[in-house]
PAVEX-453559 format. One record per residue (C-alpha): residue number from 1; residue in one letter; x, y, z. Coordinates in nm, 3 decimals, always signed. Each point is the difference from the previous one (the first is absolute). Layout:
<sites>
NUM/A/X/Y/Z
...
</sites>
This chain:
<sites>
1/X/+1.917/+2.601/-3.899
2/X/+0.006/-0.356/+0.074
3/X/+0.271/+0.019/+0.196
4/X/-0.186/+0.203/+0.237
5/X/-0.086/-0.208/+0.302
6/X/-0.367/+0.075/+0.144
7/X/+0.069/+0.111/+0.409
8/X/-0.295/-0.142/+0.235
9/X/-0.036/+0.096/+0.342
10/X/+0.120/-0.215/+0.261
11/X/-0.212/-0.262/+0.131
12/X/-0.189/+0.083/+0.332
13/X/+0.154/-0.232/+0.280
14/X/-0.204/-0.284/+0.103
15/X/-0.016/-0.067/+0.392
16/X/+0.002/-0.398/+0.032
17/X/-0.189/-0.116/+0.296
18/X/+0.174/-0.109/+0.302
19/X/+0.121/-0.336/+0.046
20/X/-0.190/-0.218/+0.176
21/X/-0.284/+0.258/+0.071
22/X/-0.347/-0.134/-0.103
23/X/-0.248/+0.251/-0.016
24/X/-0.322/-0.137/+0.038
25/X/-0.040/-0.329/+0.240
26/X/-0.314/-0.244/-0.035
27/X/-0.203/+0.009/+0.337
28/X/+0.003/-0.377/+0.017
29/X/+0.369/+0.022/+0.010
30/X/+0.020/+0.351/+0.302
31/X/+0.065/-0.051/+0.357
32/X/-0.214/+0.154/+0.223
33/X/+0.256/+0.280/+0.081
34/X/-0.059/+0.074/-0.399
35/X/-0.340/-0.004/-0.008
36/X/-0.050/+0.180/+0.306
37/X/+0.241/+0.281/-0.181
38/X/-0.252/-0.022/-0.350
39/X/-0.264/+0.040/+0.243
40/X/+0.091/+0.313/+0.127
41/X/+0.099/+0.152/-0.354
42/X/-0.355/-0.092/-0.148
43/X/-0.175/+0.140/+0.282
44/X/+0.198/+0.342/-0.089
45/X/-0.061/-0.004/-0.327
46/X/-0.312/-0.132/-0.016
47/X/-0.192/+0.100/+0.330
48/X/-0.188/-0.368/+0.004
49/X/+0.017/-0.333/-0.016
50/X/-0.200/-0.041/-0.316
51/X/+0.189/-0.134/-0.252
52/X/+0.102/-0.322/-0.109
53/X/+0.338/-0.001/+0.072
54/X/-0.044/+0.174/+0.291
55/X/-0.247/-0.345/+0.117
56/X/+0.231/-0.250/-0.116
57/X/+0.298/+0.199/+0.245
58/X/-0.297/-0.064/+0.282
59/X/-0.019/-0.345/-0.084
60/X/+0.351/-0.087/-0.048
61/X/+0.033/+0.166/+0.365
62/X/-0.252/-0.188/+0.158
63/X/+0.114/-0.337/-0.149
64/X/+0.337/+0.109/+0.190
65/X/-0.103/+0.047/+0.288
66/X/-0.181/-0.373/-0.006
67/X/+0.251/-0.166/-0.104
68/X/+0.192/+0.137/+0.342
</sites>
């Protein structure tokens, strides 16, 4: 019996993320092609401009467009 050698299932594969692919971006650090894209996804997700980070993406935007 203790040569009997326990069989475990094989491990689930792990995806590593891509190279050079970062997923999230700080606003202070977006274009304004970026944030006008973020814009557009929190406004369909979200219906409104409420939220905090959806402000900060109006800020960002406006301090890119001064700075023009």
């Amino acid at each position: 019996m203790a040569d009997e050698k326990k069989v475990s299932a094989p491990a689930p594969e792990v995806k590593a993320p891509e190279a050079g692919v970062k997923k999230n971006k700080k606003i202070s650090q977006m274009t304004m092609r970026e944030v006008d894209e973020k814009l557009i996804t929190v406004k369909e997700k979200m219906k409104h401009f409420d939220s905090r980070y959806a402000k900060e993406l109006l800020k960002r935007k406006e301090s890119l467009n001064l700075t023009k």
